[in-house]
C-alpha positions as CSV (number, residue, x, y, z in Angstrom):
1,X,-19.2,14.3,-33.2
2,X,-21.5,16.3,-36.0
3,X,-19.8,18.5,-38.3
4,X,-20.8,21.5,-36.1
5,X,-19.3,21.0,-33.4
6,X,-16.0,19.4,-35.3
7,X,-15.6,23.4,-36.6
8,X,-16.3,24.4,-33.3
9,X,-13.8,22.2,-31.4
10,X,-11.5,23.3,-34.6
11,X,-12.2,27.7,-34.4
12,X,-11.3,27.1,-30.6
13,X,-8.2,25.2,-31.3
14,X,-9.8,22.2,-29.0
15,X,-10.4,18.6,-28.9
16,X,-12.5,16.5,-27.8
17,X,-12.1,14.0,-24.7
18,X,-11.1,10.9,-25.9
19,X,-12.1,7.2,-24.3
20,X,-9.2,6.0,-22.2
21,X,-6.7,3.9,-23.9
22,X,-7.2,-0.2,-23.9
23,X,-5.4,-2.9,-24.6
24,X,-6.0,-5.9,-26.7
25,X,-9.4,-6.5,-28.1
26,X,-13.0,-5.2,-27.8
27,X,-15.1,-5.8,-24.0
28,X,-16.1,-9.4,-24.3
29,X,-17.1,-11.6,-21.6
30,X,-13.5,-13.3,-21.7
31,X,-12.2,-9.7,-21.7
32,X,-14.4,-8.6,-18.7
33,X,-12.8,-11.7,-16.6
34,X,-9.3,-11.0,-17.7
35,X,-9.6,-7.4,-16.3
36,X,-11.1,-8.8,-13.1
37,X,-8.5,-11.0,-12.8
38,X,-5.8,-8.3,-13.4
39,X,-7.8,-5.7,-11.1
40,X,-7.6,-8.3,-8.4
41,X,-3.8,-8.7,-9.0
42,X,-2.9,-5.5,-8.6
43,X,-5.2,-4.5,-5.9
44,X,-3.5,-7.2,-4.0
45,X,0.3,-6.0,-4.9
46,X,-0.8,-2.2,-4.2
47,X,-2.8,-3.0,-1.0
48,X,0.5,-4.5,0.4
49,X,2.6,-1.9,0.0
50,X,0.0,0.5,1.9
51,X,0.8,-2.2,5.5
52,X,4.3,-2.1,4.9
53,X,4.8,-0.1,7.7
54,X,2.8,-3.0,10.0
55,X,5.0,-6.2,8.4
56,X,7.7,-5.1,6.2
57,X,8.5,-8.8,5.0
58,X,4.7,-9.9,4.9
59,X,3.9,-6.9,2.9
60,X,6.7,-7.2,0.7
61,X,6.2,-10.9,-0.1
62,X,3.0,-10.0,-0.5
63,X,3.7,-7.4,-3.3
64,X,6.9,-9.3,-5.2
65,X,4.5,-12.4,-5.1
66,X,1.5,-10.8,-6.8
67,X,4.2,-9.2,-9.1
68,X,5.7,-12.4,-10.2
69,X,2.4,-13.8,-10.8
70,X,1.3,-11.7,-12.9
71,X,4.2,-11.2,-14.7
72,X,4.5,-15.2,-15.2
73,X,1.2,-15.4,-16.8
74,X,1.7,-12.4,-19.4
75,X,5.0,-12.3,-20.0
76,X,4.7,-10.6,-23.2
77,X,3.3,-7.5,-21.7
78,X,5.4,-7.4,-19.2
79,X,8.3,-7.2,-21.4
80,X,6.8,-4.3,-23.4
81,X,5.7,-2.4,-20.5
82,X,9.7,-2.3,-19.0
83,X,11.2,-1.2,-22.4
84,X,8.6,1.5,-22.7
85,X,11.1,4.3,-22.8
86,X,14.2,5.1,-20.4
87,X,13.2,7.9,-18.7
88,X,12.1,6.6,-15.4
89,X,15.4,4.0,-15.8
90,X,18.1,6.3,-15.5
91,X,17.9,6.9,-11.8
92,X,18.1,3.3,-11.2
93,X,20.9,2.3,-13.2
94,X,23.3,5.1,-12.1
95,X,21.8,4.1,-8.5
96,X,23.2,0.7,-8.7
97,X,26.2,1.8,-10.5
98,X,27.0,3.5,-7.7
99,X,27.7,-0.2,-6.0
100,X,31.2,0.6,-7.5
101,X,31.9,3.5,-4.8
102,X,30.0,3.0,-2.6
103,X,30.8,2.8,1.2
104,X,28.4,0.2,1.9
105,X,28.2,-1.8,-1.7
106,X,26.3,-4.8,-0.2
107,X,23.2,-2.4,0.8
108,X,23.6,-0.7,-2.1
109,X,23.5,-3.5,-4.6
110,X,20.2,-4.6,-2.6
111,X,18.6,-1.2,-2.3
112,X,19.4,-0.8,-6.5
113,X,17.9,-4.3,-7.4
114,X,14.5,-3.5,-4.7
115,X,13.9,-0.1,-6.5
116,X,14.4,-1.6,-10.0
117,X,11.5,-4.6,-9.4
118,X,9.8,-1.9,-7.7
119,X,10.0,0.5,-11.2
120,X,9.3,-2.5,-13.2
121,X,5.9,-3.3,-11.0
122,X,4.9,0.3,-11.7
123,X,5.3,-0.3,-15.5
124,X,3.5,-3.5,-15.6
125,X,0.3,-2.5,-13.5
126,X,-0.5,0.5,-16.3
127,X,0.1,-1.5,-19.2
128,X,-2.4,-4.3,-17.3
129,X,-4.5,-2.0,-16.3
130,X,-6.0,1.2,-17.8
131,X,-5.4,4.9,-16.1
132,X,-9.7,4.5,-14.9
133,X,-8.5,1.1,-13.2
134,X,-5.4,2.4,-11.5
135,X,-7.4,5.0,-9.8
136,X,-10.2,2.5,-8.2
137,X,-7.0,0.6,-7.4
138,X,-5.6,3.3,-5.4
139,X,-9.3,4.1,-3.7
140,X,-9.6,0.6,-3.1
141,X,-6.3,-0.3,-1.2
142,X,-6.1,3.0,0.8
143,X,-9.5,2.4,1.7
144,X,-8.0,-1.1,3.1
145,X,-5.7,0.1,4.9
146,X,-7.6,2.9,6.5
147,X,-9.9,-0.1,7.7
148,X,-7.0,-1.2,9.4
149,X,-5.9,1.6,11.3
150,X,-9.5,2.7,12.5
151,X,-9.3,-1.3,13.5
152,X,-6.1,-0.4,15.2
153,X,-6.8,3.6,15.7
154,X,-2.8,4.5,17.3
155,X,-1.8,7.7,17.8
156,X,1.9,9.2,19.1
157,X,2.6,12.6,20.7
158,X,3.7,15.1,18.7
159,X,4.1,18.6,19.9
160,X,1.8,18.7,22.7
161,X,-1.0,16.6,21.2
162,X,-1.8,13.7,19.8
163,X,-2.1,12.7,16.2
164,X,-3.3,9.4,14.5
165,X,-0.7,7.5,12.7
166,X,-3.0,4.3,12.6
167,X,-1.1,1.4,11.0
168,X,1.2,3.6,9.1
169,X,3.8,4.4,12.1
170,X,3.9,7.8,11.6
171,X,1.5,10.9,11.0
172,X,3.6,11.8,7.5
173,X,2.9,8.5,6.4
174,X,-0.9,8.6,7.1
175,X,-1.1,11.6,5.8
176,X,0.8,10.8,2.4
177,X,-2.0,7.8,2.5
178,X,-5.1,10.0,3.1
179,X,-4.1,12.7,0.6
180,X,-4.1,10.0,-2.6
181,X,-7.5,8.8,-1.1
182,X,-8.6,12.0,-1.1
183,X,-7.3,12.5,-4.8
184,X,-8.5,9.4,-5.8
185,X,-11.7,9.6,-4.5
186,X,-12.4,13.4,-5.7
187,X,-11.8,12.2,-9.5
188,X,-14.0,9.2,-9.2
189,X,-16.7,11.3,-7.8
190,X,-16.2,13.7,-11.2
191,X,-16.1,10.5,-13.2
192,X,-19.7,10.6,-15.1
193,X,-19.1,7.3,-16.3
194,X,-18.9,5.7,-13.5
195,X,-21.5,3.4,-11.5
196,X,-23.8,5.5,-8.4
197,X,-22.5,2.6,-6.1
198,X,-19.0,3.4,-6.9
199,X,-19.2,7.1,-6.8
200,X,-21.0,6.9,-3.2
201,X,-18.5,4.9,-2.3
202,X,-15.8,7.5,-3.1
203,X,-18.3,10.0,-1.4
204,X,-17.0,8.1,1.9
205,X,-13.8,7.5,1.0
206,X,-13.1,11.2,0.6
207,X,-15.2,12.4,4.1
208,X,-12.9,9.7,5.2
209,X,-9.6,10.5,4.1
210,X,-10.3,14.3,4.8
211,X,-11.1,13.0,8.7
212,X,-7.7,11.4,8.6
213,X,-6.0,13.9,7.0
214,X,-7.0,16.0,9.7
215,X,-6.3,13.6,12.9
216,X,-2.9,12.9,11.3
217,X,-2.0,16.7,12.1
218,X,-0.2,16.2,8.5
219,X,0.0,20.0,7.5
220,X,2.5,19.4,4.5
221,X,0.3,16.5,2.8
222,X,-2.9,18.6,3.1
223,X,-1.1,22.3,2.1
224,X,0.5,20.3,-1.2
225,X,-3.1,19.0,-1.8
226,X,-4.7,21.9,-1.8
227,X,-2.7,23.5,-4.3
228,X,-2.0,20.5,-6.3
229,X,-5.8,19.9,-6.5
230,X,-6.6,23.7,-7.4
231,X,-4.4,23.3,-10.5
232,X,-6.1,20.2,-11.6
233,X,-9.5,21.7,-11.0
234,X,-8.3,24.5,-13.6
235,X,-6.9,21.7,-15.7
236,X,-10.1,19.7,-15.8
237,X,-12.0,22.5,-17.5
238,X,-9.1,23.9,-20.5
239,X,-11.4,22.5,-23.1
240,X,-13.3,25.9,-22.4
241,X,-10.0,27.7,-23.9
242,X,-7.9,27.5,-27.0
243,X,-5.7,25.2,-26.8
244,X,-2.4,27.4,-27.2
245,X,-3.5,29.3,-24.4
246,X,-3.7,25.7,-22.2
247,X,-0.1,25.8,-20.5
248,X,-0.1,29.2,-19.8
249,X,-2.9,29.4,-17.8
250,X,-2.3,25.7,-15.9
251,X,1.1,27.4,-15.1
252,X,-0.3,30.5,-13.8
253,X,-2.9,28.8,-11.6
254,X,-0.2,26.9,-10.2
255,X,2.4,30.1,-9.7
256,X,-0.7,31.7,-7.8
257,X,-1.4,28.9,-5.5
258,X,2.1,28.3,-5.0
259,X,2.6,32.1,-4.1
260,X,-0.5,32.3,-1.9
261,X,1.0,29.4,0.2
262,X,4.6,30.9,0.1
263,X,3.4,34.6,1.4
264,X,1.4,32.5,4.4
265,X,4.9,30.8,5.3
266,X,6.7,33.8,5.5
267,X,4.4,36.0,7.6
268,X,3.3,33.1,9.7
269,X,3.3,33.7,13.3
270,X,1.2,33.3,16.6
271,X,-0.6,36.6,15.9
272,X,-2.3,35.1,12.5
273,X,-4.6,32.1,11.1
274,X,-1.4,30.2,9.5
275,X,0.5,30.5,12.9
276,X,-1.5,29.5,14.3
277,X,-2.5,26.0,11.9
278,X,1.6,25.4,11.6
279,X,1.3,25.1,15.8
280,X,-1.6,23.2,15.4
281,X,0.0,20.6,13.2
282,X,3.0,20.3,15.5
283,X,5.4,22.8,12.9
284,X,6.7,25.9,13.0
285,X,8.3,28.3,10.5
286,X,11.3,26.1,10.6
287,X,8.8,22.9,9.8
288,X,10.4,21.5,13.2
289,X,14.0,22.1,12.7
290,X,14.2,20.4,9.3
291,X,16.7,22.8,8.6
292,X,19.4,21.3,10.9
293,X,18.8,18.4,8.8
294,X,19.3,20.4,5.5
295,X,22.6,22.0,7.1
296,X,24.3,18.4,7.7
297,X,23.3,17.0,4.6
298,X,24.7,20.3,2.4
299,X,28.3,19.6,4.3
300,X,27.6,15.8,3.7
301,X,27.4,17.1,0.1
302,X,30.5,19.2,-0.2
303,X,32.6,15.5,1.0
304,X,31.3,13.7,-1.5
305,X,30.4,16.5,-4.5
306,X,30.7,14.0,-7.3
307,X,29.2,11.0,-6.7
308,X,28.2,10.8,-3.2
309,X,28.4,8.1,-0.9
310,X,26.4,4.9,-2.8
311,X,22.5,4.6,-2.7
312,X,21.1,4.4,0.6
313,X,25.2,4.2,2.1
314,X,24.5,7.1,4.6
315,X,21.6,6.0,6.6
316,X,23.8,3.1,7.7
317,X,24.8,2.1,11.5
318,X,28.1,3.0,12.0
319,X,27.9,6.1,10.3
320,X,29.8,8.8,12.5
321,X,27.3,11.2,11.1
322,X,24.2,9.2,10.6
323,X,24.2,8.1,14.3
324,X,24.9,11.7,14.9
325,X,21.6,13.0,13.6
326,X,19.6,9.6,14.9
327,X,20.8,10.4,18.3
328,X,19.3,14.0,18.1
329,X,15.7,12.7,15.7
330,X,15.5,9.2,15.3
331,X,16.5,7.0,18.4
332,X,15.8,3.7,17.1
333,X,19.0,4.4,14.9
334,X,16.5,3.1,11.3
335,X,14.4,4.6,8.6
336,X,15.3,8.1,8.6
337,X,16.0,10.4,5.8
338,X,17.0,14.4,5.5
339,X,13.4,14.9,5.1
340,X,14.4,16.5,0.8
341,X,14.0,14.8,-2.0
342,X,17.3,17.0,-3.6
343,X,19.6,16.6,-0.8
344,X,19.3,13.0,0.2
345,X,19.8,12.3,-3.4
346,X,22.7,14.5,-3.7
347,X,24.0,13.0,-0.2
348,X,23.9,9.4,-1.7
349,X,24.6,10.1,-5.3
350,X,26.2,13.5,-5.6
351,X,26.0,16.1,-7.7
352,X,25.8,13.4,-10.6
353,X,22.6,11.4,-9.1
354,X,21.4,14.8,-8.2
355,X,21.2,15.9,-11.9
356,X,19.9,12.1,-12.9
357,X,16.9,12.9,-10.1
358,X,16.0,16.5,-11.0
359,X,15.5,15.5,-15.0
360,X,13.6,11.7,-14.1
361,X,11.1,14.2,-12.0
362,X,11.2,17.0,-14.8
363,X,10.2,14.6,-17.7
364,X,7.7,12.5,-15.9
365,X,6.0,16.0,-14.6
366,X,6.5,17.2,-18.3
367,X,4.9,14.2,-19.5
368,X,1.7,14.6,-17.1
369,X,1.7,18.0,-17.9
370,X,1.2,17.9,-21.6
371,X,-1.2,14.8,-21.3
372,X,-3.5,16.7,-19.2
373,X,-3.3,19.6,-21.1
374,X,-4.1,18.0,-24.4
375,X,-6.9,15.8,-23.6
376,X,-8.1,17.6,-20.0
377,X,-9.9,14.2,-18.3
378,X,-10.7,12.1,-15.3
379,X,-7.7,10.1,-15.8
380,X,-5.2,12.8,-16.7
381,X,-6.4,15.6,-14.3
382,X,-6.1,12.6,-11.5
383,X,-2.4,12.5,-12.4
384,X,-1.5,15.9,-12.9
385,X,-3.1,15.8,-8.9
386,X,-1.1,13.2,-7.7
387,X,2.4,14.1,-9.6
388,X,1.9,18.0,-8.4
389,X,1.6,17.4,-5.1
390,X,4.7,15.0,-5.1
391,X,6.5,17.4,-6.8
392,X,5.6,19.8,-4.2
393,X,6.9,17.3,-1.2
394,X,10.1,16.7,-2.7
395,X,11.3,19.7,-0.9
396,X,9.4,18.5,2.9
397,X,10.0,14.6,2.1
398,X,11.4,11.9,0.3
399,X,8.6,10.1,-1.5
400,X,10.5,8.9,-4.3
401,X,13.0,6.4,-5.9
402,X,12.5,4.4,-2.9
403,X,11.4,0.1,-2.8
404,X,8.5,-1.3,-2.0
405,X,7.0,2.5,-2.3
406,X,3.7,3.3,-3.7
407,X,4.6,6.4,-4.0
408,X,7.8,5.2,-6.6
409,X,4.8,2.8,-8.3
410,X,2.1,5.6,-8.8
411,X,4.6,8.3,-10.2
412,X,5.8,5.6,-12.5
413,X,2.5,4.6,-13.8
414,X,1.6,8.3,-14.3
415,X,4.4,8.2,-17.0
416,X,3.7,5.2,-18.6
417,X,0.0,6.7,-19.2
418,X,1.3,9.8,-20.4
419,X,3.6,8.4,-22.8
420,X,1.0,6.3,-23.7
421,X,-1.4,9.0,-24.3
422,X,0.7,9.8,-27.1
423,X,-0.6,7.2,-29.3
424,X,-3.7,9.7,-29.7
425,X,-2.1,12.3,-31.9
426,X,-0.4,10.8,-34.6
């Protein structure tokens, strides 16, 4: 940078973008096959987790193997990654502390240890990989797994039509899937950097995932996106503005958004556009009687205010009041949830675990926040996407602190770059 534009960058209170962050030593050819190598790892571990949903135990093994492989051959790295910092421990250790109340201990204890080599997996893959990697990583396995499902392109009824759920088994899930495609892919595209070859083939991957996103009828992944992508947009270019001005305006883009989508939920009916997209996407003002499921789970709450009833002890056959609600949402009588971040952790962990969740989500966020607002980037403006929009679903679904999720793996790699980022400004 010349002198010149130093004082300018300094008057405007700015800075410049920096390189992304690497480990170890300077491109070689050895390097260049190391990263391969690790690319390859964790495409493999990530790309599972997208089929897990087609073969739970295939996917899994698939996932832990890839894991422990990696983790075998640089152990050293992977010991630094999981003692990084605490913050995206806490929720797991009072998770599985919860073993010592809970009404089910023996699927707690399991539950606790599968979310904590799950966390860990997260930690490793962006210490192995840099925040530029972990994004083709992400393009590259939901691409995968969209192969699959146009391979396999099934659909279920819902609301008087159909909508795609592909190899995902339902149109949430596909959704979730197409949206971080979609993010992934968008970024890419903005990356200058990047090869043409790569960059067309994000071109796709985006028509692609929008396609989906739109077959899967998935109106609470593509509303979150929309905002969450808005702010980032406004995020990508704060090097135009002093830098004490930077939060206040990502803030007020995202209070805007945020308001505009509110407004169209309140005055949604048959009469307007939004009325009528909520009955397109099988939803209505109610999001399809989620609140029933709110209801139970607040009573669930007042039970068991304290601690709650152990991790993942409610969802459990046998349960007067989990079979209650399957009978009336989920006949197979598995994998179901209250559809809220907040109250299924407050159902399983209380007010206690409820508290632990809200600040593990607060700090990451704040993390992501401040990374993209001090050095606006590819890499940081992709994570303030992805972490914006799952903040936003926390209140529609339960994306988080969950095993074998990708979901649980991407938001903790976001804060292992952000805190990471820090090594930029002494």
């Amino acid at each position: 940078m010349t002198a010149l534009r130093a004082a300018r960058f300094a008057r405007r209170g700015g800075i410049a973008r920096s390189p992304p962050l690497r480990d170890g030593p300077a491109p070689n050819s050895a390097a260049v096959a190391h990263f391969d190598i690790a690319w390859l790892a964790w495409f493999l571990a990530i790309g599972a987790l997208f089929f897990l949903q087609m073969s739970q135990t295939l996917a899994a093994s698939v996932f832990m193997g890839a894991t422990a492989a990696y983790v075998a051959a640089r152990p050293g790295l992977a010991l630094k990654a999981v003692l990084a910092g605490w913050t995206p421990w806490a929720y797991v250790i009072f998770a599985g502390l919860s073993i010592l109340w809970s009404q089910h201990p023996d699927v707690s204890m399991r539950a606790a240890l599968q979310i904590a080599f799950t966390l860990a997996a997260g930690l490793v893959m962006a210490r192995a990989l840099s925040a530029r990697s972990c994004i083709s990583v992400m393009m590259c396995a939901a691409l995968a797994a969209d192969a699959a499902s146009l391979a396999n392109p099934q659909t279920a009824w819902n609301a008087g039509a159909l909508a795609m759920i592909g190899i995902f088994g339902s149109k949430n899930q596909l959704g979730l899937s197409q949206a971080i495609l979609v993010m992934a892919c968008g970024w890419i595209l903005l990356d200058g950097r990047r090869a043409w070859a790569v960059r067309m083939v994000a071109l796709v991957g985006a028509l692609l995932g929008l396609y989906l996103l739109i077959a899967a009828r998935s109106l609470d992944a593509t509303a979150a996106l929309l905002v969450a992508s808005g702010c980032a947009v406004v995020a990508f270019k704060l090097d135009w503005f002093p830098r004490r001005w930077r939060a206040s305006i990502v803030v007020a883009a995202l209070l805007v958004m945020a308001v505009l989508v509110l407004l169209a939920l309140i005055y949604a009916d048959d009469a307007n556009l939004f009325g009528q997209i909520l009955q397109a996407s099988g939803k209505n003002a109610t999001l399809s009687g989620r609140t029933d499921l709110w209801a139970r789970a607040a009573k669930m709450m007042e039970e068991n205010p304290v601690l709650g009833t152990g991790l993942q002890a409610f969802w459990v056959q046998g349960n007067t009041y989990a079979e209650e609600l399957w009978a009336r949402f989920a006949p197979g009588r598995a994998g179901y949830h209250f559809h809220n971040l907040w109250y299924e952790s407050g159902v399983e962990l209380g007010y206690v675990g409820l508290l632990v969740a809200i600040a593990t989500v607060a700090l990451t966020t704040l993390e992501v926040w401040r990374w993209a607002i001090r050095s606006p980037g590819v890499e940081s403006c992709f994570f303030l996407t992805y972490v914006t929009f799952i903040d936003m679903r926390t209140f529609v679904e339960v994306d988080l602190f969950g095993q074998y999720s990708f979901d649980w793996v991407l938001f903790v790699a976001a804060w292992a770059y952000a805190r990471r980022s820090l090594q930029r400004y002494p």
